[in-house]
C-alpha angles and dihedrals in degrees: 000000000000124000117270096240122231114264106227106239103190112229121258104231130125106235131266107292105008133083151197128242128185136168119002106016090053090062098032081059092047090054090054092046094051091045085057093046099057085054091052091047089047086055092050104261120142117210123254138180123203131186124286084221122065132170111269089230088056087066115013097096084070103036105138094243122013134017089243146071115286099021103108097339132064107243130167124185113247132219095279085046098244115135120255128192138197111248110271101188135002095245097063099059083042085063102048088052097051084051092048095043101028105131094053106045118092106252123251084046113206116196139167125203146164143198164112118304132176134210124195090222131121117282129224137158114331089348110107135174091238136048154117124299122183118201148188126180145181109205123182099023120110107192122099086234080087096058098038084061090063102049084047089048101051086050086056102040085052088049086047087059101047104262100126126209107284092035087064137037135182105225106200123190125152120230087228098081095048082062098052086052085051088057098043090060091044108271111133132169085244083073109103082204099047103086084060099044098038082056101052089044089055090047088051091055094048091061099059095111106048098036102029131228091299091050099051084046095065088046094054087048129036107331139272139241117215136214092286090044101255108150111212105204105235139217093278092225122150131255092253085050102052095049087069103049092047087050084055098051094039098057102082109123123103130065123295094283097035081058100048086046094062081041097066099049085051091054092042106181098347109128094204085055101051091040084054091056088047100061088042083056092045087049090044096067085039092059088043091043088054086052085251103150141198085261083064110034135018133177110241125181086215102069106085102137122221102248117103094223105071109109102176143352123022140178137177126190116222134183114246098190109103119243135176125258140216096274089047090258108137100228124143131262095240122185118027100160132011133174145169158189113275109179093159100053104076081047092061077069107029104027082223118112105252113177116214140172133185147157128216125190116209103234102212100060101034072056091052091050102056092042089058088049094043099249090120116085095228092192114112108256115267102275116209140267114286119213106203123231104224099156116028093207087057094062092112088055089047086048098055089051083052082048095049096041099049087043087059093045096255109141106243160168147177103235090246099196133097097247130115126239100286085058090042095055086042090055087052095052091047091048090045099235116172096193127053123184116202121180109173141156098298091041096051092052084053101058080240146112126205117228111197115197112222097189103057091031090062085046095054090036093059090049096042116115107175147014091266096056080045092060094040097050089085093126087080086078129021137195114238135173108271087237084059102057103106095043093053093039088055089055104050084052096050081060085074100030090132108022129103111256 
């Protein structure tokens, strides 16, 4: 007799770096995007949603590794074998849609948008390869007014959500004067070799806070291998030229002034990089101009922001208040939003210059933040009423209650499994209903429906001592006329408008 062979049963597992979310959190989260919403739509942003598929070629100049698919970003090549990607960031796919729908959109074009984005990268603790990012951008507007906005907005959107001034900063810089110090140590765009190494010095800088000084050394040299032995190729600079990079970045103490002023003996006689002071300085009596102080934003030579297609200035917030980590280290939670000026992206379409400037705050961590501060409601969301199936030849008669609940606005559903009552009540619980609704045999006699109110009945539960306390704890439910469900139902649920569920 041959073997019964083993019938394959796949694995359930989310894959390496994602996750799933359900309930509480999800609303929790909603709460958070619509507060910064509001704050979009106040400043004059429309939303917008793109594609979570673009064409590889769309994006791949300013992939964050490599110039091809599958370095950085998840493609795949379609029927007509043309590369497609998942979306990596929110400003590609924007420009893409101003380029595509140039000639009918207002100009300057504000928009607002957020979503889900992946990156092929590795993931680590509380770093995944998908999650939320939530954008506004200015695009085809040259002054730094634009980008001043910005800076003004993500200060407002971190004092919306409770994180009050001293607990946040904005942190400028422009890419410019990098530039200018790149030129000052030799680098020049004449270099065959200088896209690549301007990049990966970037990249370097970028790190600073999570490697340190040392770390971002060995990545503006030769490379640097990390705890699981990955070795990341560096800038190739020499050692004369990374001193001075690292004195420029490191020279960031002092007012705004005080800042630009260091700036321009780092740059000496480049013209990107005084241009680039100008416009700091321009932006510096904008900022004041929009009463955004030195308690609220501050220009720093080590913000440079990994992307390639930043072009100008650039800014990050980052929480300054400690927290502990994973590992029980008390350490800060850094960046939770950056942003830039791209005037070279919309050209890569239209061959037209078309300036540009956005922000975008990554959802997840500006979520972990608040929660670590309290400013998250960590209850599960309210669930809805749920009608109970008693008799299974009365459903049309438990139908028409769900019918006459949701047409009055009352969140609501028929319990659509096979169980009895124990199981019912048990569902409820699990889908936090307050509210249940029973009409069996003996209510039905009686022209009448039980609502049982959960919430009240768990709080007298969890403060009954004895049998007697049980019986007289009948306040948690009531019997009421069948005409008269969705009136009493509405006022057991007016008892928690407000409350957390």
């Amino acid at each position: 007799m041959s073997k019964k062979q083993k019938q394959f049963r796949p694995k359930a597992r989310v894959p390496r770096g994602l996750r799933d979310e359900r309930g509480g959190p999800i609303a929790a989260q909603k709460r958070m995007l619509d507060t910064i919403g509001k704050v979009y739509e106040r400043y004059g942003f429309e939303p917008l949603e793109t594609s979570g598929l673009e064409y590889a070629d769309a994006i791949g100049k300013f992939l964050p590794d490599q110039d091809r698919p599958n370095e950085g970003v998840f493609s795949f090549q379609d029927d007509d074998e043309q590369w497609l990607s998942l979306r990596y960031d929110l400003t590609a796919p924007l420009a893409r849609f101003v380029a595509e729908n140039y000639d009918g959109l207002p100009k300057p074009f504000r928009r607002y948008q957020w979503g889900p984005v992946w990156r092929n990268e590795k993931p680590g603790p509380g770093r995944f390869r998908q999650f939320l990012q939530c954008d506004a951008d200015t695009v085809g507007s040259p002054s730094m007014a634009a980008d001043a906005e910005l800076i003004a907005l993500m200060a407002e959107v971190m004092e919306e959500l409770g994180i009050g001034r001293g607990d946040y900063v904005v942190r400028v810089n422009n890419r410019k004067v990098l530039d200018g110090v790149l030129e000052t140590i030799g680098l020049t765009p004449a270099d065959p070799t200088f896209e690549r190494q301007r990049l990966t010095v970037l990249r370097a800088i970028d790190k600073l806070d999570r490697l340190g000084p040392a770390g971002v050394e060995l990545l503006l040299g030769k490379g640097r291998k990390d705890e699981s032995g990955d070795f990341t190729d560096g800038a190739g600079l020499q050692p004369d030229q990374i001193e001075k990079v690292m004195a420029f970045v490191t020279a960031g103490d002092g007012d705004r002034k005080t800042v630009c002023e260091k700036m321009r003996g780092a740059v000496g006689t480049s013209e990107t990089g005084q241009a680039g002071i100008e416009e700091l300085i321009l932006i510096d009596q904008l900022l004041t101009a929009l009463d955004i102080g030195a308690d609220r934003a501050v220009f720093d030579p080590a913000v440079v922001r990994g992307l390639g297609y930043y072009t100008g200035p650039v800014f990050e917030v980052e929480l300054t208040f400690e927290a502990e980590n994973e590992e029980g280290e008390v350490t800060r939670f850094g960046s939770v939003g950056s942003g830039g000026r791209y005037d070279g992206l919309v050209k890569m379409f239209k061959g037209i210059e078309v300036p540009a400037t956005g922000c975008s705050f990554g959802v997840s961590r500006l979520f972990a933040a608040l929660q670590h501060l309290g400013k998250i409601e960590e209850a599960a969301a309210a669930g809805p009423v749920v009608v109970l199936v008693m008799d299974q030849e009365r459903l049309v008669d438990y139908q028409s209650m769900v019918k006459e609940l949701r047409e009055a606005g009352v969140r609501s559903e028929l319990y659509l499994g096979g169980s009895g009552m124990r199981a019912q009540m048990k569902y409820a619980d699990k889908r936090n209903a307050p509210v249940v609704v029973i009409e069996g045999e003996d209510e039905r006699a009686n022209g009448t429906v039980t609502i049982k109110d959960l919430i009240l009945g768990e709080k007298m539960s969890s403060e009954i001592t004895d049998n007697e306390e049980w019986r007289s704890g009948q306040a948690a439910q009531i019997e009421a006329p069948r005409n008269e469900l969705v009136v009493q139902v509405q006022t057991v649920l007016a008892r928690y408008e407000g409350e957390p569920s």
